[in-house]
Legacy VTK file of the C-alpha trace (Angstrom):
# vtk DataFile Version 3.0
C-alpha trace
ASCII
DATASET POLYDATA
POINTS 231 float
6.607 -17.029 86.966
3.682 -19.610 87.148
5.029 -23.613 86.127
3.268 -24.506 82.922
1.012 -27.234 82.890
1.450 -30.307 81.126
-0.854 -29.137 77.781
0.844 -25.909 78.149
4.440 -27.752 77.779
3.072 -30.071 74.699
1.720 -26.780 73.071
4.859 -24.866 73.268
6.459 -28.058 71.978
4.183 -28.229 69.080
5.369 -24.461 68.146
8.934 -25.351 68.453
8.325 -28.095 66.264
5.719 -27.205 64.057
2.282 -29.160 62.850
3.685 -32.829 63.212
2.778 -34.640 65.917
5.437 -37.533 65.505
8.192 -34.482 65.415
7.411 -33.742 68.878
8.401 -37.200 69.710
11.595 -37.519 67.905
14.782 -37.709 70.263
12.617 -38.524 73.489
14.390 -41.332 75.313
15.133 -41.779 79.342
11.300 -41.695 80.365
10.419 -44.573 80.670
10.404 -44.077 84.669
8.908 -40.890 84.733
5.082 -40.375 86.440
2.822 -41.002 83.502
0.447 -38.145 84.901
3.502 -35.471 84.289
5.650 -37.248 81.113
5.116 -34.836 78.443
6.470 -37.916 75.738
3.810 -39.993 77.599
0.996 -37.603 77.094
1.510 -36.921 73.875
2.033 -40.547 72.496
-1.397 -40.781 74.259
-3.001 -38.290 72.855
-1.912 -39.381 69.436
-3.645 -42.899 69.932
-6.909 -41.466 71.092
-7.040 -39.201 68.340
-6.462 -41.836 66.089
-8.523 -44.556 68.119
-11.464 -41.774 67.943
-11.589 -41.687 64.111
-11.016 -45.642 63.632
-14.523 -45.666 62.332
-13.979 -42.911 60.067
-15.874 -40.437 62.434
-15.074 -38.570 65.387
-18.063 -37.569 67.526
-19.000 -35.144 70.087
-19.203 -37.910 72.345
-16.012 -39.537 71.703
-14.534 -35.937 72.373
-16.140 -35.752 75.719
-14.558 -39.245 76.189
-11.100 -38.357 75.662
-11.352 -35.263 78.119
-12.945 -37.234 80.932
-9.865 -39.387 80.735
-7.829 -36.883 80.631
-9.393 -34.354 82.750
-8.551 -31.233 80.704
-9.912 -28.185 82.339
-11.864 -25.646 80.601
-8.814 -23.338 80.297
-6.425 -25.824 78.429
-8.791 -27.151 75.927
-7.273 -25.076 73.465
-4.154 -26.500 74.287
-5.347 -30.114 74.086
-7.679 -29.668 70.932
-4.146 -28.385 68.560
-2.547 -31.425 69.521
-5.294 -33.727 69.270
-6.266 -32.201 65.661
-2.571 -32.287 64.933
-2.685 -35.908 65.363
-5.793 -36.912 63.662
-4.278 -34.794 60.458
-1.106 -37.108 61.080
0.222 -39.200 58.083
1.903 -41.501 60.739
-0.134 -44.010 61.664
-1.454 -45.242 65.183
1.678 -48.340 65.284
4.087 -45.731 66.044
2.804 -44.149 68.772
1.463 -47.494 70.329
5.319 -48.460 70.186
6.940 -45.082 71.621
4.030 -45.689 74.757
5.504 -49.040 74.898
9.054 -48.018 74.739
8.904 -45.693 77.384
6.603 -47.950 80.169
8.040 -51.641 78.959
8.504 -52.028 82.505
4.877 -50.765 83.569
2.998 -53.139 82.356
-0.304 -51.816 84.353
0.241 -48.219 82.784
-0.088 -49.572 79.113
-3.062 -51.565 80.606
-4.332 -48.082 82.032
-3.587 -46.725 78.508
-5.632 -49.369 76.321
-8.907 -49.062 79.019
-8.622 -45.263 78.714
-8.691 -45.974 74.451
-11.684 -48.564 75.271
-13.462 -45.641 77.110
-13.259 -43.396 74.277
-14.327 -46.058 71.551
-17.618 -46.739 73.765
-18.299 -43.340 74.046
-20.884 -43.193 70.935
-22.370 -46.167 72.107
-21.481 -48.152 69.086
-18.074 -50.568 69.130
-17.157 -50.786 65.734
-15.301 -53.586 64.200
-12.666 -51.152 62.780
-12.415 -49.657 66.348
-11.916 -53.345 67.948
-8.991 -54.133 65.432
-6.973 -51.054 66.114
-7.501 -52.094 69.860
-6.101 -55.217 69.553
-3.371 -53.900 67.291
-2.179 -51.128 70.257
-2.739 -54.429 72.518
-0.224 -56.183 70.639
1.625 -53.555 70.250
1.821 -53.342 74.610
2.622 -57.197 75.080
-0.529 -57.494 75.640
-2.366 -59.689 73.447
-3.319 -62.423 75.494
-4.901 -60.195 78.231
-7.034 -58.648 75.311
-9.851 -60.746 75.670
-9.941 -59.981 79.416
-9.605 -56.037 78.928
-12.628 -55.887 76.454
-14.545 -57.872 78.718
-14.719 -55.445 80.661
-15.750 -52.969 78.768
-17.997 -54.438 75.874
-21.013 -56.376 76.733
-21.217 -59.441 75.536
-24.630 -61.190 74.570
-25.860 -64.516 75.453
-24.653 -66.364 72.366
-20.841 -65.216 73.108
-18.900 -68.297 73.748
-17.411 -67.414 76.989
-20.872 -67.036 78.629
-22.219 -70.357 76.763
-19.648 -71.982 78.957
-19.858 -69.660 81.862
-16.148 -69.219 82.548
-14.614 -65.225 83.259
-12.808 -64.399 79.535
-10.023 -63.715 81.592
-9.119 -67.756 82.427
-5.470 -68.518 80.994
-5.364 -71.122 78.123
-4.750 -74.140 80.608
-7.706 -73.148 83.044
-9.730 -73.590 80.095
-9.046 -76.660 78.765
-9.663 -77.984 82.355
-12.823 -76.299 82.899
-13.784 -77.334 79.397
-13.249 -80.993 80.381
-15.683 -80.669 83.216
-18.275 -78.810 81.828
-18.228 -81.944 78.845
-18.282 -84.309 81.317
-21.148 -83.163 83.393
-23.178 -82.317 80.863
-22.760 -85.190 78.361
-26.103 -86.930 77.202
-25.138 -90.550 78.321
-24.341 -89.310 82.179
-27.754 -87.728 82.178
-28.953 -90.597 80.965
-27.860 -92.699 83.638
-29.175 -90.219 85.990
-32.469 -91.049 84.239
-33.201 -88.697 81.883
-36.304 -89.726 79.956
-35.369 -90.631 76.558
-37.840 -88.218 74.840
-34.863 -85.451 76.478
-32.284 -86.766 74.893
-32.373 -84.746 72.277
-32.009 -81.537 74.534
-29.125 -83.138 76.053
-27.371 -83.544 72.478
-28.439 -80.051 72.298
-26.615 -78.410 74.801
-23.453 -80.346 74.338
-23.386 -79.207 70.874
-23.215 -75.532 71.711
-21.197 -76.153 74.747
-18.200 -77.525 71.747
-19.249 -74.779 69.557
-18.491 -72.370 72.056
-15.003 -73.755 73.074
-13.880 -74.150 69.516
-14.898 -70.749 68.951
-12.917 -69.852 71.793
-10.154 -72.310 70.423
-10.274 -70.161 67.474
-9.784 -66.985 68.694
-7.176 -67.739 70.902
-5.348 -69.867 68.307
-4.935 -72.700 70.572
LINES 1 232
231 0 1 2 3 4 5 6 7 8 9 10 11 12 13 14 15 16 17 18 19 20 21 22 23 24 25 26 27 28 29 30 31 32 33 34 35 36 37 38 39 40 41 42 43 44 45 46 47 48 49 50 51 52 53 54 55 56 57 58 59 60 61 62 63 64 65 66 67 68 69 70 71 72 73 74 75 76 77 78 79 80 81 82 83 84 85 86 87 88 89 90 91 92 93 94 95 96 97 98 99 100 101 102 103 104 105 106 107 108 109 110 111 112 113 114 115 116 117 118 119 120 121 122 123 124 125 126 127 128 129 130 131 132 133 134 135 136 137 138 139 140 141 142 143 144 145 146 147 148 149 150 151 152 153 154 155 156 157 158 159 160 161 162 163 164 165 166 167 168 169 170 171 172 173 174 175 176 177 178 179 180 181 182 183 184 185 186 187 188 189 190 191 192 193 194 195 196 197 198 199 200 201 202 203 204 205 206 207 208 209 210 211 212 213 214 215 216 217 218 219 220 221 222 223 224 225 226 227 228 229 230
């Protein structure tokens, strides 16, 4: 007899358990080591958040669909599989927390596969082109969720482009700089661009008011930083 595959597992679950998606989870415990790519707890959790991450914004889309599986590579013969669960979960009364902490639960002590997780949820967010603000929240909910709330900033970085009025590139420092690193850097940057030192370098005085200028968005920026980060 052939081994099931993952989906195949997950749908048989979902029979056994019937058209809950949060059933399916109840009395999993002891996984936390297992291999992500085979954890059938693991899987499901995830598919739960990117069904719910997909319809953040109140619509899923074809795209966001293709998204979710490019990241999980479904093959044409288990979509059908894949698609019960992941319109189980988007039917789900539970909402996205408790799957974020049952992925948490069981990888506590994997810290890069819940980062894997939250770039695999970024990936299907993007997918339609458009970030939306509702999308972005339940992000940094899940992050919070993982333990990781401070590296946020960092993870969306790297996958939302950021224009040139974001703070972090008025200041031109990586959004991934811990809390101290800033401060430091921000001290610098202050100091070598404040008015009176280009003065003394002999800025014409006509300038001056450029040089005011730029130091004003260069505080803007940090306290907008400041802000977010509730330093």
């Amino acid at each position: 007899m052939a081994l099931m595959t993952i989906w195949q597992k997950i749908s048989h679950k979902a029979s056994a358990i019937g058209e809950t998606v949060l059933g399916m989870l109840s009395g999993v415990s002891g996984e936390g080591d297992a291999d992500p790519n085979s954890s059938v707890p693991f899987t499901i959790a995830v598919v739960a958040l990117g069904a719910k991450m997909a319809k953040a914004d109140g619509v899923v889309t074809a795209q966001e669909i293709d998204a979710f599986k490019e990241v999980f590579n479904v093959s044409a013969d288990e979509v059908a599989n894949v698609s019960r669960v992941f319109n189980m979960a988007k039917k789900d009364v539970a909402g996205y927390e408790v799957y974020a902490e049952q992925i948490a639960k069981l990888f506590a002590q994997k810290p890069q596969v819940l980062e894997d997780v939250l770039d695999s949820l970024f990936h299907i967010a993007k997918a339609d082109g458009i970030m939306h603000e509702a999308e972005l929240n339940f992000l940094r909910d899940v992050a919070k969720i993982f333990g990781l709330g401070e590296k946020f900033r960092c993870i969306k970085a790297r996958h939302v482009q950021s224009g040139d009025n974001d703070p972090y590139t008025v200041l031109g420092v990586d959004p991934c700089v811990n809390d101290d690193e800033l401060k430091r850097l921000y001290r610098e940057i202050v100091k070598e661009n404040h008015p009176d030192r280009h003065i003394a370098a002999g800025l014409p005085p006509e300038m001056i008011s450029v040089a005011n200028d730029r130091l004003a968005a260069i505080n803007s920026a940090y306290e907008a930083i400041v802000k977010e980060r509730a330093l």
